[in-house]
C-alpha positions as CSV (number, residue, x, y, z in Angstrom):
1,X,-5.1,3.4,-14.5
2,X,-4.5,7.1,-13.0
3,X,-5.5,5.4,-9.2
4,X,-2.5,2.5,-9.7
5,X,0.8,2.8,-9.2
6,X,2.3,1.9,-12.7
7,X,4.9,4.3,-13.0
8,X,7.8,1.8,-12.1
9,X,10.9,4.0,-13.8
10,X,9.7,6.4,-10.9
11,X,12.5,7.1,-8.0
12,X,12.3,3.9,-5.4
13,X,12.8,6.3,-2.8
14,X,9.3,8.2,-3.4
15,X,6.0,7.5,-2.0
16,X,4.2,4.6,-3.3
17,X,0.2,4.9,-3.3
18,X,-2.5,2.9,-4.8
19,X,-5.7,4.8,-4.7
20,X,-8.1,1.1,-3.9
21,X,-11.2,3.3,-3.4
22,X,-10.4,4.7,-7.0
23,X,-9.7,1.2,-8.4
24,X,-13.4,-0.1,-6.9
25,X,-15.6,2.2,-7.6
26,X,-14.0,2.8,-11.0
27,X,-14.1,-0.2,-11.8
28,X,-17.7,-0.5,-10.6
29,X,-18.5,1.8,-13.2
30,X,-16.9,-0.3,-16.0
31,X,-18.7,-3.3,-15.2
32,X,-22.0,-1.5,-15.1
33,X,-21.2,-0.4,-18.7
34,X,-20.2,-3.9,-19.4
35,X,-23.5,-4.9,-18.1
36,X,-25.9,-2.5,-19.8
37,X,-24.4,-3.5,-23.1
38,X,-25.0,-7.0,-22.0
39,X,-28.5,-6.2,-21.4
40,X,-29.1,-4.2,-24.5
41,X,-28.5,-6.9,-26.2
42,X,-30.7,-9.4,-24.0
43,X,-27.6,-11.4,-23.4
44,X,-28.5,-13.5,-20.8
45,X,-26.6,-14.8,-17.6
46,X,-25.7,-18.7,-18.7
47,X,-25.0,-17.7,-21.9
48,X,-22.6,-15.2,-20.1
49,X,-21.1,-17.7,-17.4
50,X,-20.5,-19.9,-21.0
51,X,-18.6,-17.7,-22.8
52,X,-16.4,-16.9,-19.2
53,X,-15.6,-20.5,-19.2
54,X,-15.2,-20.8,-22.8
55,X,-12.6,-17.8,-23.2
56,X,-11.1,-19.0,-19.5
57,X,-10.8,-22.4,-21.0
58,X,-8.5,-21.1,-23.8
59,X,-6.5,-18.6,-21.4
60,X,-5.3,-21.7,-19.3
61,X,-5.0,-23.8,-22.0
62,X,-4.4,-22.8,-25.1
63,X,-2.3,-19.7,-25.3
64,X,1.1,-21.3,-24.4
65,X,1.8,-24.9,-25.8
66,X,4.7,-27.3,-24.8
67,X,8.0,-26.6,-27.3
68,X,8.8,-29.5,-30.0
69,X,11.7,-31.2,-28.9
70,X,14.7,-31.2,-31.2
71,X,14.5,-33.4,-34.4
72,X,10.5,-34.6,-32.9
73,X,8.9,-35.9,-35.6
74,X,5.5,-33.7,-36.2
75,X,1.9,-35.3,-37.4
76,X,-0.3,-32.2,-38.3
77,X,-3.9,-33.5,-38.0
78,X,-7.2,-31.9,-39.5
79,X,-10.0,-32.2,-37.4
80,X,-13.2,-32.2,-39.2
81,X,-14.2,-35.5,-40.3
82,X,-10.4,-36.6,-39.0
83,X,-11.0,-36.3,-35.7
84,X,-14.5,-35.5,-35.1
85,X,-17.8,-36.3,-37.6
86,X,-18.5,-32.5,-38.3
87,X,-20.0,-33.5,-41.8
88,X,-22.8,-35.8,-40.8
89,X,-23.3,-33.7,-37.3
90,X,-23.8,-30.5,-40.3
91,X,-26.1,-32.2,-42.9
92,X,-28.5,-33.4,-40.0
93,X,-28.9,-30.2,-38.6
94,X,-29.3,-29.1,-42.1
95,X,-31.9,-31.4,-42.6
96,X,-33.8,-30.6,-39.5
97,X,-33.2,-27.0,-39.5
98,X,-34.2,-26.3,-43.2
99,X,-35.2,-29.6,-44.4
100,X,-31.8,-30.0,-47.1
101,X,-31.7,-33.1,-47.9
102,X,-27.7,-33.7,-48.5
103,X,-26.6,-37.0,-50.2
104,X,-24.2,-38.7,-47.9
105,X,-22.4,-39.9,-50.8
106,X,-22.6,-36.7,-52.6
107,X,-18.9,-36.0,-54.2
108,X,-19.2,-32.1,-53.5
109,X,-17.2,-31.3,-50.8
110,X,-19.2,-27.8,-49.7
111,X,-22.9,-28.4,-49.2
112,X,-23.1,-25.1,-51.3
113,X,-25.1,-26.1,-54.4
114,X,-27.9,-27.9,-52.1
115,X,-28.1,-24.9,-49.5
116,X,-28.3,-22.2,-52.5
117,X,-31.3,-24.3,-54.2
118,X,-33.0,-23.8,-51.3
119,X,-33.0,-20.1,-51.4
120,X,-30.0,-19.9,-48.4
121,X,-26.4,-18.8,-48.4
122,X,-23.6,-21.2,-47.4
123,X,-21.7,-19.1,-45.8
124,X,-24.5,-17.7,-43.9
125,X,-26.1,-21.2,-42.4
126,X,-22.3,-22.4,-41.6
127,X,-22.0,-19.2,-39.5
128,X,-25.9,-19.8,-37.8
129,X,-24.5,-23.7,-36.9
130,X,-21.7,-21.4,-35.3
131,X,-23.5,-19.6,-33.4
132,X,-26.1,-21.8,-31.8
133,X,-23.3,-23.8,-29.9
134,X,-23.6,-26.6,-32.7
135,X,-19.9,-27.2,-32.3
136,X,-19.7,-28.2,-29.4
137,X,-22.2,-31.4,-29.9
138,X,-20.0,-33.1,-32.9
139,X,-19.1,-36.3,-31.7
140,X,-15.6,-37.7,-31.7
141,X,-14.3,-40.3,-33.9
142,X,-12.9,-43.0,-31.1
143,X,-10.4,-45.0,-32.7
144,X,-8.7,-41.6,-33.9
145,X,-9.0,-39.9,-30.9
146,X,-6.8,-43.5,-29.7
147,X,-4.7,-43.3,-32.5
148,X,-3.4,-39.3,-31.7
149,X,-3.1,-41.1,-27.7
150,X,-1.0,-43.2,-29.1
151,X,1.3,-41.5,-31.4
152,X,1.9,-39.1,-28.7
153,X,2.9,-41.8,-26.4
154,X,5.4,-42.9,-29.0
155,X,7.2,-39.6,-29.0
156,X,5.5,-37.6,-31.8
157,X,4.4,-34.3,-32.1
158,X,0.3,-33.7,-32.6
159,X,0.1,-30.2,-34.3
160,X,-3.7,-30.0,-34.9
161,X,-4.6,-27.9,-37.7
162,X,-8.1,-26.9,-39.1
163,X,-9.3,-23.9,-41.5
164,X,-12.0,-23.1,-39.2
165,X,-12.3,-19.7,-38.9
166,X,-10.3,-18.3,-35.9
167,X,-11.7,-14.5,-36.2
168,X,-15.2,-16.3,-34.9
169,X,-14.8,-16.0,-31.3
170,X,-17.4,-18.6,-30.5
171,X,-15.5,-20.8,-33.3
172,X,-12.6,-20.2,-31.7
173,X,-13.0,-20.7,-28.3
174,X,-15.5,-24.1,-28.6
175,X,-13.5,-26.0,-30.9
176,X,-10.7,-25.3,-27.9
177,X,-13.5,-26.5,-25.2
178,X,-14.6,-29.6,-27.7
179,X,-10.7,-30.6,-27.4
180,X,-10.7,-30.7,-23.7
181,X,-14.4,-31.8,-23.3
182,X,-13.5,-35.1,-25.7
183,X,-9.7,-35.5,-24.0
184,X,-8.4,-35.2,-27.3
185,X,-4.3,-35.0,-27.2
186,X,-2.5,-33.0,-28.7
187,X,0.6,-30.3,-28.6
188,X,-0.2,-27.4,-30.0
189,X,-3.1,-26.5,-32.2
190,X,-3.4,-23.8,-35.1
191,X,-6.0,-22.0,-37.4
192,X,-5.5,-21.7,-41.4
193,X,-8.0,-21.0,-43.7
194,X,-4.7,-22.0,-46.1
195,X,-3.2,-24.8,-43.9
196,X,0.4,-25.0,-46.7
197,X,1.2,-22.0,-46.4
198,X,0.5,-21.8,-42.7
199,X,2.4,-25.0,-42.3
200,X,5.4,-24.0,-44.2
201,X,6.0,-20.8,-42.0
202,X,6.8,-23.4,-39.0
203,X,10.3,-24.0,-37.8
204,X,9.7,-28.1,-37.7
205,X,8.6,-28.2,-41.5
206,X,11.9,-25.8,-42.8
207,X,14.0,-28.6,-40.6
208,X,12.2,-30.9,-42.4
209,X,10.5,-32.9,-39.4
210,X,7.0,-33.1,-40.6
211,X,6.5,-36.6,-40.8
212,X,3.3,-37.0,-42.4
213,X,-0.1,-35.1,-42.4
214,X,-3.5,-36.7,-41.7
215,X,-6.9,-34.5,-43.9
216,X,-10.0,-34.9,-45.3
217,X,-10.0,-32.0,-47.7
218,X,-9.0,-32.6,-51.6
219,X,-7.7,-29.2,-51.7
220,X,-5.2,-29.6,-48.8
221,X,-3.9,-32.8,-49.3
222,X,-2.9,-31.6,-52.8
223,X,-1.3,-29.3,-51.7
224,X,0.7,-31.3,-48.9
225,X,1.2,-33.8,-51.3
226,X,2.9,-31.6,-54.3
227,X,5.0,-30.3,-51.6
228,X,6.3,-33.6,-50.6
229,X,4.5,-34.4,-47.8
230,X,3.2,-37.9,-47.3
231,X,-1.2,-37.4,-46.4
232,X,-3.2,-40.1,-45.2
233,X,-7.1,-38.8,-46.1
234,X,-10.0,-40.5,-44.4
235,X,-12.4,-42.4,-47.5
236,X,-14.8,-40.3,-48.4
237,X,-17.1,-39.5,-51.5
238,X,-15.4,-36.6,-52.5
239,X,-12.3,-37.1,-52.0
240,X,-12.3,-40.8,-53.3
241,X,-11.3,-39.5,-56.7
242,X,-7.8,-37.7,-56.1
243,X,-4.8,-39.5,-56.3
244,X,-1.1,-38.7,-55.7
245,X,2.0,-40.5,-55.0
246,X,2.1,-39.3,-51.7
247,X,-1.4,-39.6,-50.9
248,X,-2.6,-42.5,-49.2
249,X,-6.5,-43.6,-48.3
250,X,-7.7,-45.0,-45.2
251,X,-10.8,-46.5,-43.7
252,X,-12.1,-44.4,-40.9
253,X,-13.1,-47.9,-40.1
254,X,-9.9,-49.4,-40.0
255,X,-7.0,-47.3,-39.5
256,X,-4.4,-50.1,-39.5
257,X,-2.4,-48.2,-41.6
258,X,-1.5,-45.4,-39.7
259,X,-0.9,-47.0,-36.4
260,X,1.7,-49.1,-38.9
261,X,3.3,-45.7,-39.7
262,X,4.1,-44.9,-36.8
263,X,5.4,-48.4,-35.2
């Protein structure tokens, strides 16, 4: 900092010098820490050139959406098991991994009881499926990957919205590089381990804009649903169970319902 000329209050008549032989070979140095803690850690060189792409990815991408248009109707969409099959991806990896069996039509929404029987912690096999890039081989659910194409197309506003953990860099910055990778569209997306709250801090749900919201989890669509806001939740075995006025169930299958909702 001391070689650059970042003094900008200084007198425009005085004589401006940036040291560039201090700025290269100081900067040499950094990198050379930079790489030594790399290498201490046996970080290799395509797992380095990843994460470059991953975090440039997100710097060009994600750190500046378009503005909501005046009275633009919003659609805040989950995206596990909305928008991508994250829970089948999870239970075979689980399966293969540690050999836990998970019922597919088990009415548990965690895998929690399952994982602890066999002598594991939840949290701590959700955060290895993190970290060994298993995000970024979920597939896509087509016909709602068409449907958000589509209900942009008719002027509304995608706010995705998921409670994956945004203080996990990896997290972070491959569900970002999953959205581009899969050409999913949207306008701005946001992390929320508590998605209500979250949601009513936006300016487009206090102007009363959010049209409806589209999740999977019981927990959340309660919530959105007690606070007036219509949900449509994907059928699944644990969620089949909870019912509200303003919660409505959809076959993945089929999803006739929502493009109806927006016609």
């Amino acid at each position: 900092v001391s070689s650059t000329n970042f003094k900008f209050f200084k007198n425009k008549d005085e004589e401006v010098k940036t040291d560039l032989s201090k700025i290269l070979y100081n900067s040499i140095d950094s990198l050379r820490y930079i790489f030594a803690i790399l290498n201490l850690y046996d970080i290799k060189a395509d797992t380095i050139k990843q994460a470059y792409e991953e975090v440039d990815n997100y710097l060009n991408n994600f750190t500046t959406f378009k503005p909501r248009e005046k009275e633009q109707k919003v659609i805040v969409v989950d995206i596990d098991d909305v928008i991508c099959e994250f829970r089948t991806t999870f239970n075979s990896w689980l399966k293969e991994k540690y050999g836990v069996d998970i019922d597919p039509d088990s009415k548990s929404y965690y895998s929690s009881k399952e994982v602890k029987d066999h002598g594991l912690s939840p949290e701590g096999v959700f955060e290895e499926f993190i970290e060994t890039d298993m995000l970024l081989t979920i597939p896509p659910i087509k016909n709602m990957v068409e449907f958000l194409s589509l209900a942009r197309s008719k002027g509304y506003y995608i706010q995705l919205l998921t409670s994956r953990p945004e203080d996990n860099p990896r997290c972070k910055y491959q569900t970002c590089k999953w959205l581009l990778d899969n050409n999913i569209e949207f306008d701005s997306v946001g992390f929320a381990p508590e998605k209500y709250i979250w949601l009513a801090k936006q300016e487009y749900y206090i102007s009363g804009d959010v049209y409806f919201a589209i999740d999977d989890s019981p927990k959340h669509s309660l919530e959105y649903a007690t606070h007036d806001i219509t949900v449509f939740t994907p059928e699944l075995a644990y969620n089949s169970e909870i019912s509200h006025k303003k919660i409505n169930h959809f076959n993945k299958e089929n999803i006739n319902i929502l493009i109806k909702h927006i016609d």
